[in-house]
C-alpha positions, 0 to 999 in steps of 0.5 A, spaced: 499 516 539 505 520 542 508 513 547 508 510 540 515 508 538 516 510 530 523 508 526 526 512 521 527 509 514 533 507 516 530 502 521 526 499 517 530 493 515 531 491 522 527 486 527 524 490 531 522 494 526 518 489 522 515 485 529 512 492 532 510 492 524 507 485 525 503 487 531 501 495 529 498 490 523 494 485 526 491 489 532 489 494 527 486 488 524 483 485 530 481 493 531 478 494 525 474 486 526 477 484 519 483 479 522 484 472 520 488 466 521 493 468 515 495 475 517 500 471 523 504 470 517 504 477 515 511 480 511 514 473 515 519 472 509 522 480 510 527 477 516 529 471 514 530 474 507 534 480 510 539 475 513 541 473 506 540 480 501 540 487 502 533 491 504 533 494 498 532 486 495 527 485 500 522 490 499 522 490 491 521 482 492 516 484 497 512 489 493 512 485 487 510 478 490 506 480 495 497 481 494 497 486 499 501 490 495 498 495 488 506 493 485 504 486 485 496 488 483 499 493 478 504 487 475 498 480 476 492 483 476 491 479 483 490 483 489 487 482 498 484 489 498 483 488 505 490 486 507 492 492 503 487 497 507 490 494 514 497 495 512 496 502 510 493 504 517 498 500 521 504 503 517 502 511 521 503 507 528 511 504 527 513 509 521 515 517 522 515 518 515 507 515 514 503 519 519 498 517 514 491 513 515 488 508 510 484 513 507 490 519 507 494 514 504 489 512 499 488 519 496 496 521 496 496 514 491 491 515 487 493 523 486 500 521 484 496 515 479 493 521 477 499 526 476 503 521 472 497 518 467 494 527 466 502 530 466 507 524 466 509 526 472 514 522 477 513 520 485 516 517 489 511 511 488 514 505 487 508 503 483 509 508 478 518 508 478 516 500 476 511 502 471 516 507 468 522 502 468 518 496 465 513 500 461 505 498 461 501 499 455 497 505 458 490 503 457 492 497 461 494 501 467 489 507 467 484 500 466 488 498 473 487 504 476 479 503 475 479 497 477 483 498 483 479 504 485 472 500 484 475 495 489 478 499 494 472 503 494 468 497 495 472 495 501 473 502 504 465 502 504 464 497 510 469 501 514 471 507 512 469 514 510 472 516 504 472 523 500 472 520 493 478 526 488 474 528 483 479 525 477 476 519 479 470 521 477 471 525 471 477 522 468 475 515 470 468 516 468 466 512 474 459 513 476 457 515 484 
């Protein structure tokens, strides 16, 4: 872990970043035994994108159109809950800011869901500032996070041991 080249998050609007992010994101799936043919078209649009807009475009429309995202679960209701994990568990190998694994990442979320949805609180959760910005029906986004949690759980099962919070048992009333 210590030869790995991490870029800041200034980097991440560049080229080298987003290939070194391509490859973190299919040996980790080659790794986890879940790579398919479609993850060589990982995040291909980002560079072509950034030729024409700034990063901050980008990545809003990235997160917003693209499954592998909880934003774009969040707004549609569609979701590629693998490709999701991937991402998250490659992001600790070519970002300094993320030294989280899926599991990591999974948690720090779903704490955050459940700050805002227990005390309004904010984060620097993109899902959360989208939702705040274009106001969700509350039922509707406590019913996402339980079916987020049900798929995620499901998908984590096959690979990853995961200590579900307690929030998702007692607020989201899902049954072990």
């Amino acid at each position: 872990m210590e030869n790995l080249v991490r870029f800041n998050k200034e980097d991440r609007s560049t080229f080298p970043y987003w290939f070194a992010h391509w490859c973190s994101f299919n040996m980790t799936a080659l790794n986890l035994r879940k790579w398919k043919w479609k993850y060589l078209l990982h995040d291909i649009e980002k560079p072509w994108m950034k030729l024409f807009c700034k990063y901050s475009t980008v990545q809003k429309w990235h997160n917003t159109h693209r499954k592998h995202h909880l934003l774009h679960y969040f707004i549609t209701g569609k979701a590629d809950w693998e490709q999701m994990i991937i991402d998250w568990e490659c992001g600790r190998f070519t970002k300094q800011q993320c030294p989280r694994d899926s599991v990591d990442e999974y948690l720090r979320i779903f704490d955050q869901f459940e700050k805002y949805i227990l005390n309004n609180e904010m984060s620097d959760n993109k899902t959360l500032n989208y939702i705040q910005n274009h106001p969700m029906d509350n039922t509707l986004f406590i019913q996402r996070c339980k079916e987020a949690y049900i798929q995620l759980r499901n998908t984590f099962k096959e690979s990853f041991d995961i200590n579900i919070p307690q929030y998702n048992i007692n607020y989201l009333n899902i049954d072990e």
